[in-house]
ROTORKE-632619 format. One record per residue (C-alpha): x, y, z; residue in three letters. Coordinates in pm, whole numbers, padded with zeros to 5 digits, always signed. Example, Ala and Ser with C-alpha at 12.3 -4.5 7.8 and 13.67 -1.06 7.14 Angstrom:
<nodes>
+01230-00450+00780ALA
+01367-00106+00714SER
</nodes>
This chain:
<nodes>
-16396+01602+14325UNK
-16046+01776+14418UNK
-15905+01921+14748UNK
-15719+02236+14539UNK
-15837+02634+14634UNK
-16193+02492+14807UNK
-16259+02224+14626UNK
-16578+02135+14374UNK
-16773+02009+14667UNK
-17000+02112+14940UNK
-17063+01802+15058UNK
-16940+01422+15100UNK
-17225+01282+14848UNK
-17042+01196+14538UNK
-17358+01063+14339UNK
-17577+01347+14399UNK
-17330+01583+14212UNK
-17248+01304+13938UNK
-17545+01063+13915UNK
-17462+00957+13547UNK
-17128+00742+13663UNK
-17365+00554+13902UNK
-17579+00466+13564UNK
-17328+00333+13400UNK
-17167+00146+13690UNK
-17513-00041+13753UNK
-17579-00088+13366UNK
-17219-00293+13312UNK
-17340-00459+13654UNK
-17631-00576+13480UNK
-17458-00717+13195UNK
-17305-00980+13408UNK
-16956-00833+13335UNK
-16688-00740+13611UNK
-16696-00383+13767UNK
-16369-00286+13880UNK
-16449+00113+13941UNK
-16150+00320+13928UNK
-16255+00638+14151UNK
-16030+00976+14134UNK
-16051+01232+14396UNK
-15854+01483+14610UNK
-16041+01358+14941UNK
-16278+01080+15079UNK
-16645+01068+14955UNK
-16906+00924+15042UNK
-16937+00634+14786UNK
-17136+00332+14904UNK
-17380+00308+14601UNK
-17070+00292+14412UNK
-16896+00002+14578UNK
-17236-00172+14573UNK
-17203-00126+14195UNK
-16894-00278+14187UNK
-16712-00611+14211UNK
-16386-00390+14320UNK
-16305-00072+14417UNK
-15984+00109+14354UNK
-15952+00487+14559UNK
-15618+00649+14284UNK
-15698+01009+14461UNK
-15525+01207+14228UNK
-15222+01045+14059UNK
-15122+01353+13807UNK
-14813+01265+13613UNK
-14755+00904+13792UNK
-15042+00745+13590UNK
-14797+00436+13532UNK
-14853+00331+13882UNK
-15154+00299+13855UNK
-15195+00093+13565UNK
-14928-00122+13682UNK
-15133-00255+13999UNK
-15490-00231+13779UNK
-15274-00505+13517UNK
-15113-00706+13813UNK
-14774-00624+13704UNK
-14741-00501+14081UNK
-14954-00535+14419UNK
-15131-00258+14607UNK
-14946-00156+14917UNK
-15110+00211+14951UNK
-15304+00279+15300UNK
-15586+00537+15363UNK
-15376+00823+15511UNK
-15721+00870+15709UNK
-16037+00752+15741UNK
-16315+00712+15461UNK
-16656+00728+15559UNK
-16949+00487+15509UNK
-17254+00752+15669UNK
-17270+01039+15504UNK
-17303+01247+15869UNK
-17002+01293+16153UNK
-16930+00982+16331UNK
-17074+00774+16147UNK
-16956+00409+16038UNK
-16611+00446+15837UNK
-16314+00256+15676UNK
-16028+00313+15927UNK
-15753+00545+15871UNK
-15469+00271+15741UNK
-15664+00037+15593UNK
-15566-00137+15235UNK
-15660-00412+15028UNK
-15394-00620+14817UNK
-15473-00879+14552UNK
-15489-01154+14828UNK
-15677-00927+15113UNK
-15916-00749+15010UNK
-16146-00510+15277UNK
-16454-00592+15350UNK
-16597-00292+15427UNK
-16860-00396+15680UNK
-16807-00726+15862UNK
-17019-00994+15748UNK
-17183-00798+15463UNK
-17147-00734+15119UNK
-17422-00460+15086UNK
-17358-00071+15244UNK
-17652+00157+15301UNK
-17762+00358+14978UNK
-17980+00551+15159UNK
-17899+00911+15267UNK
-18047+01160+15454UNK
-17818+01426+15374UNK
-17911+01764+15197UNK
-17661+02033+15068UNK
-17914+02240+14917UNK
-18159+02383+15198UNK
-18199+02725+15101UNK
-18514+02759+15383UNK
-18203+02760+15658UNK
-17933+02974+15455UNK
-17940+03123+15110UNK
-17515+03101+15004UNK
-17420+03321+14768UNK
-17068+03391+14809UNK
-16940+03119+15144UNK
-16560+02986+15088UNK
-16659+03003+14722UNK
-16918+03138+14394UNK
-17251+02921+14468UNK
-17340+02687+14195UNK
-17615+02913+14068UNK
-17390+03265+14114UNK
-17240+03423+13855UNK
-17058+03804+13897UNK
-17189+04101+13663UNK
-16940+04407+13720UNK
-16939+04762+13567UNK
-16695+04901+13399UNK
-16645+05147+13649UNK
-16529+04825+13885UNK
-16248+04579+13874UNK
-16290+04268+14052UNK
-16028+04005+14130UNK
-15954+03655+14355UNK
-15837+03710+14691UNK
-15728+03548+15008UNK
-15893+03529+15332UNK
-15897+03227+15572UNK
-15833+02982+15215UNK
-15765+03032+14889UNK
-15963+03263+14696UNK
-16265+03212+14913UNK
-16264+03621+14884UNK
-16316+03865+14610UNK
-16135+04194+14565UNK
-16325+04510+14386UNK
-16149+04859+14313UNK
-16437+05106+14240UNK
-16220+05279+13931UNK
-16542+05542+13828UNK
-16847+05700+13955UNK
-17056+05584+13654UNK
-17131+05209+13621UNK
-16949+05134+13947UNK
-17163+04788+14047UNK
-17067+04464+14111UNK
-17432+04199+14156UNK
-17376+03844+14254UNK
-17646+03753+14001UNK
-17862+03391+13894UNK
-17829+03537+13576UNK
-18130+03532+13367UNK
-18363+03320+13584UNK
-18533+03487+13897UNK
-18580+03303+14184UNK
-18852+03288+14465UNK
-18731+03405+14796UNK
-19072+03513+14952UNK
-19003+03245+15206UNK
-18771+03498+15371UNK
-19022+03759+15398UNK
-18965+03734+15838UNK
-18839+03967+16051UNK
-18532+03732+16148UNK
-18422+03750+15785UNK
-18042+03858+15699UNK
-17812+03937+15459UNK
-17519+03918+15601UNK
-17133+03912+15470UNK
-16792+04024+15584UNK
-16596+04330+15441UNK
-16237+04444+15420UNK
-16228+04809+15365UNK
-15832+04919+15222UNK
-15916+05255+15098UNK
-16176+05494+15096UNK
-16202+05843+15032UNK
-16338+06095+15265UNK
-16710+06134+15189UNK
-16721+05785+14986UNK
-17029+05636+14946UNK
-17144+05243+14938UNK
-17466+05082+14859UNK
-17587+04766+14921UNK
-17852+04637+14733UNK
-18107+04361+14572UNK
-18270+04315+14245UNK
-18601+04152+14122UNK
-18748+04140+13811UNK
-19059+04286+13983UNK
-18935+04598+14084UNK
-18638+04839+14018UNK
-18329+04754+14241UNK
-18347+04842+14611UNK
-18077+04957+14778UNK
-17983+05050+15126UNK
-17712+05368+15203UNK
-17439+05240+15423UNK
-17180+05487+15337UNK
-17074+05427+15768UNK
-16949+05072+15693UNK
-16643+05251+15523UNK
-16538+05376+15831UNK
-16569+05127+16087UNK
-16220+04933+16165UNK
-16069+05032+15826UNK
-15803+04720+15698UNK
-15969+04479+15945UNK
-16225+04231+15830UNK
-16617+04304+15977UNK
-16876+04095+16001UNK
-17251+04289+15876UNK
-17603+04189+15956UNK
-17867+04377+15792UNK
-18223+04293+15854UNK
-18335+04197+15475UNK
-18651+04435+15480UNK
-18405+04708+15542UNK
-18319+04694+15177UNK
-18663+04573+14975UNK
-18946+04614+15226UNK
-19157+04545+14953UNK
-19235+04142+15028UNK
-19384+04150+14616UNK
-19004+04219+14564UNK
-18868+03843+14659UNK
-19105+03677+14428UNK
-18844+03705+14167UNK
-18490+03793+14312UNK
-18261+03803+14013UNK
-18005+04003+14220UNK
-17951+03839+14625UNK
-17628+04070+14647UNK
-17568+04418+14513UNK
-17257+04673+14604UNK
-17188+05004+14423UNK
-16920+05241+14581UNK
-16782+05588+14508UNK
-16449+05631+14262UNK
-16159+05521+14514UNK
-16296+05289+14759UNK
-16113+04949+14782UNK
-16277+04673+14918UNK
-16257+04282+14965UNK
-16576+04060+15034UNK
-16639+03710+15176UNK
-16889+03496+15326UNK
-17198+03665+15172UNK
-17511+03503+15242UNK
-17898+03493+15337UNK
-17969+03351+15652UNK
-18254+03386+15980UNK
-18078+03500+16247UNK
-18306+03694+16536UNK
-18012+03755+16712UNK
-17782+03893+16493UNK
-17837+04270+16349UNK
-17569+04556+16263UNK
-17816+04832+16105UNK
-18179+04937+16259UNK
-18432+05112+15990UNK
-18708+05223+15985UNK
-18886+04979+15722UNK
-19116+04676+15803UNK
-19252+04446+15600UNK
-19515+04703+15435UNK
-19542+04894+15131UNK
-19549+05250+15295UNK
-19179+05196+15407UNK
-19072+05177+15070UNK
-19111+05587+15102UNK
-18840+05558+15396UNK
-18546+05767+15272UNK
-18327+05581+15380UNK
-18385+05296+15077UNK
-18328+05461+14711UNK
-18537+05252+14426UNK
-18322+05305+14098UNK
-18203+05140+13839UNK
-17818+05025+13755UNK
</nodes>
């Protein structure tokens, strides 16, 4: 886990990302042998089956070119004098029990971290994966399970928003094969569970250049149906160069609830030859509160007819 661009992480739970180095910690435990666990990372993590596993615990963050250093305090040919620059957490939720910020062992005082015990909690709570809340395709960074698909008639690059590359920049360069999807790739996935009125996609826009009379699409895909997609050729035009924040009600775009039982597609854009656009923070979430487009589609197979929502296929 590093702390470069946004990091590898969405969460503090190191084990649940890499449960195989827990394995082999508690097999080598098992043996009888000494576990001295040498742990590399750009930022705190939550850890505790890990120093469980282990008969020491040595946090290198990330020591680059100055690997000697390390190896000279792992051999004894030096002592530890390093101190957590802040603090390292023990819960795996906000203000929860922690190491404090300054804290560091040497070869004759070692931290105990939790008075009086030798064992920390293993058990945790947490979830970074709760898709029934928020669906992330694009937030701060490409979801696990995202991968971007773009025409020819697109360029797409990295940009900069509020951190690095947490943005995407695409230059619609044609009027033939002018898509970018945010795809799962081969494997569809069941969304009906967001077949509900308070259902969003929602995700902020830059718009640089545009045309007069340029067009943009939004749209979905399922393997059940062609690809939906809703007209929003106005979003071009509001607050040009500034960055927007869109709500669209989800059965705006694929009224069709049949549609979600295989999304292959969550995010679809396709703009006329000379619009220039950045995106960020796209997502599915409920929100009843939050809408920038009204339609006239419910969930209901006659509003698939509304012509305002153009069935095709890209």
């Amino acid at each position: 886990p590093y702390a470069e661009f946004n990091g590898d992480r969405t969460h503090l739970v190191y084990h649940q990302s890499d449960p195989h180095s827990l394995e082999v910690l508690r097999a080598a435990r098992r043996t009888g042998a000494a576990v001295i666990s040498v742990f590399l990372s750009g930022r705190p993590m939550w850890v505790n089956p890990e120093l469980n596993a282990s008969d020491a615990f040595v946090a290198c963050w990330l020591p680059g070119s100055e690997g000697y250093g390390v190896s000279d305090v792992l051999w004894g040919d030096a002592d530890f004098t390093g101190r957590l620059p802040g603090v390292w957490p023990l819960a795996a939720a906000p203000n929860g029990e922690e190491i404090a910020c300054g804290a560091g062992g040497t070869y004759s005082s070692t931290i105990m971290p939790v008075s009086g015990s030798s064992s920390l909690v293993e058990e945790c709570e947490f979830s970074y994966d709760d898709n029934d809340v928020i669906l992330p395709i694009f937030v701060n960074a490409l979801a696990d399970n995202i991968i971007i698909i773009q025409g020819d008639g697109t360029t797409v690059a990295v940009s900069d928003r509020m951190r690095q590359e947490d943005s995407r920049y695409l230059r619609f360069i044609s009027d033939h094969d002018n898509n970018v999807h945010f795809s799962f790739g081969k494997n569809g996935t069941d969304l009906t569970h967001f077949r509900r009125n308070d259902a969003r996609i929602k995700f902020m826009m830059r718009v640089n250049d545009a045309p007069k009379n340029a067009q943009l699409f939004i749209a979905i895909k399922s393997s059940q149906t062609p690809i939906y997609e809703l007209k929003a050729d106005d979003m071009l035009t509001r607050s040009p160069g500034h960055w927007v924040d869109w709500s669209i009600p989800l059965y705006c775009i694929s009224p069709d609830a049949g549609s979600l039982s295989c999304v292959t597609v969550p995010f679809a854009i396709s703009a006329s030859n000379g619009v220039d656009i950045e995106l960020s923070n796209i997502r599915w979430e409920f929100d009843e509160d939050s809408t920038d487009y009204d339609c006239a589609n419910t969930w209901a197979g006659d509003a698939i007819r509304d012509p305002v929502l153009t069935p095709k296929s890209l």
